[in-house]
C-alpha positions as CSV (number, residue, x, y, z in Angstrom):
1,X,-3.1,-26.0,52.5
2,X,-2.1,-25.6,48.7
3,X,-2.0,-28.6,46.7
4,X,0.8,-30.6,46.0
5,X,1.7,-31.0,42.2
6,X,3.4,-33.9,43.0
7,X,1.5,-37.8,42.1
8,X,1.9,-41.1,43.3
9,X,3.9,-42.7,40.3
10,X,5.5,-39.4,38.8
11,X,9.0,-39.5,38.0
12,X,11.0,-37.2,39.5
13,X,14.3,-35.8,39.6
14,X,16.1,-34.7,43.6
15,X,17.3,-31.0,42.9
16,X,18.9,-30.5,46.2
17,X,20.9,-32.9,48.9
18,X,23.2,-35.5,49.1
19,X,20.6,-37.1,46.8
20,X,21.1,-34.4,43.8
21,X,20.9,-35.6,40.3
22,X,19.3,-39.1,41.2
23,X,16.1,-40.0,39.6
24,X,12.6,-42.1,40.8
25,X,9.4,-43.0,40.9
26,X,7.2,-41.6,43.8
27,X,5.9,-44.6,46.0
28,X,3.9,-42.5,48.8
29,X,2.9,-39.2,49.4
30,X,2.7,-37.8,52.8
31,X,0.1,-34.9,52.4
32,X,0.2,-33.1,56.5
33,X,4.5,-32.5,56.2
34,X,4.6,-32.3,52.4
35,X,6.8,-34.9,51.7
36,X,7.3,-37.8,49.2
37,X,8.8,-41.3,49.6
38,X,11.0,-42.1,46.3
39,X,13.0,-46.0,47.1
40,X,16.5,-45.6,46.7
41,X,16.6,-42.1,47.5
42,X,17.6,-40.7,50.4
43,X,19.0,-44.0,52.5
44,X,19.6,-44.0,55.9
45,X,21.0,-46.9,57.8
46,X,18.6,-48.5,60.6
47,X,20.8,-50.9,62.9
48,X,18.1,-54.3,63.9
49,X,17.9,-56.2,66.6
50,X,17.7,-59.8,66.4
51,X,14.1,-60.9,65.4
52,X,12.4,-63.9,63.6
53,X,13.0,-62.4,60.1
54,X,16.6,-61.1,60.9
55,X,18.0,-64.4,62.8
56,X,21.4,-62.4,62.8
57,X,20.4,-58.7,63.7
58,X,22.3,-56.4,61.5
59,X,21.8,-52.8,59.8
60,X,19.6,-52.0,56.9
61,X,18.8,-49.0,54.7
62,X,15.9,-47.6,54.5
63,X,14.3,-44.7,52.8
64,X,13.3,-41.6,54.0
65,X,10.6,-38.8,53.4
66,X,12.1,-36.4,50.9
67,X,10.8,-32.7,51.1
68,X,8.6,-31.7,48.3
69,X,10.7,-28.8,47.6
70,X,14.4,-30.6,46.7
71,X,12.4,-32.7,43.9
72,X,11.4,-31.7,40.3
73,X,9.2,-34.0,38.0
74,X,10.6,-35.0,35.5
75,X,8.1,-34.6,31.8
76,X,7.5,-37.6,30.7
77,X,7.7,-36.2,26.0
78,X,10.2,-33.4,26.8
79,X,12.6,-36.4,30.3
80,X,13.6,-32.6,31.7
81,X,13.2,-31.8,35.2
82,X,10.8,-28.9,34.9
83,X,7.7,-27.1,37.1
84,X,4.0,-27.8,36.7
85,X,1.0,-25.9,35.4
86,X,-2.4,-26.3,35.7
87,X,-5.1,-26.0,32.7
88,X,-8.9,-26.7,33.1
89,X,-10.5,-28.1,29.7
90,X,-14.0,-29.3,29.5
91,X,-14.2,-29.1,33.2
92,X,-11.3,-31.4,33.9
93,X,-8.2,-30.6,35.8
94,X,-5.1,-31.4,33.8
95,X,-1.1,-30.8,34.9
96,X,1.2,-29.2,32.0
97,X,4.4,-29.1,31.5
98,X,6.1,-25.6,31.9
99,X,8.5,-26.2,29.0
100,X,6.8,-28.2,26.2
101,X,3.2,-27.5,27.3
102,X,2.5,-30.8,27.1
103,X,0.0,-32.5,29.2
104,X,1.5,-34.6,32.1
């Protein structure tokens, strides 16, 4: 399977969905279905029954998995959404930016 680009902590940018435009910050990566979980993106209502926590019941939001491929990260010197390179100096593995060349 090809490496994701994608880290835990990047800031990215949602290119595609009901989502579009809205910026975050990755929280979890799922790796097997290549896709990322960003809070506050992509919120689905989950109705509750009554528990110890919830003495009332009641519906919630909750985030779901976004596919890797409707996000963009975002470069942290240049804040445009933009695609990620790879360049190997003194044996070390380092992400680029596409549009200012600048490490990520």
């Amino acid at each position: 399977m090809n490496d994701m680009k994608i880290k835990k902590g990047d800031k990215v940018k949602v290119i595609y969905g009901k989502d579009k435009g809205k910026e975050g910050v990755v929280e979890k990566i799922y790796r097997k279905s290549r896709k990322v979980l960003i809070p506050g993106i992509n919120l689905y209502k989950r109705h509750i029954k009554k528990n110890q926590k919830m003495p009332q019941g009641g519906i919630i939001e909750v985030p779901q998995p976004l596919d890797v491929s409707k996000i963009m990260i975002v470069c942290p010197k240049c804040k445009k959404p933009t695609r990620t390179g790879f360049v190997i100096e003194k044996e070390k593995k380092f992400r680029i930016c596409k549009k200012c060349e600048n490490k990520i």
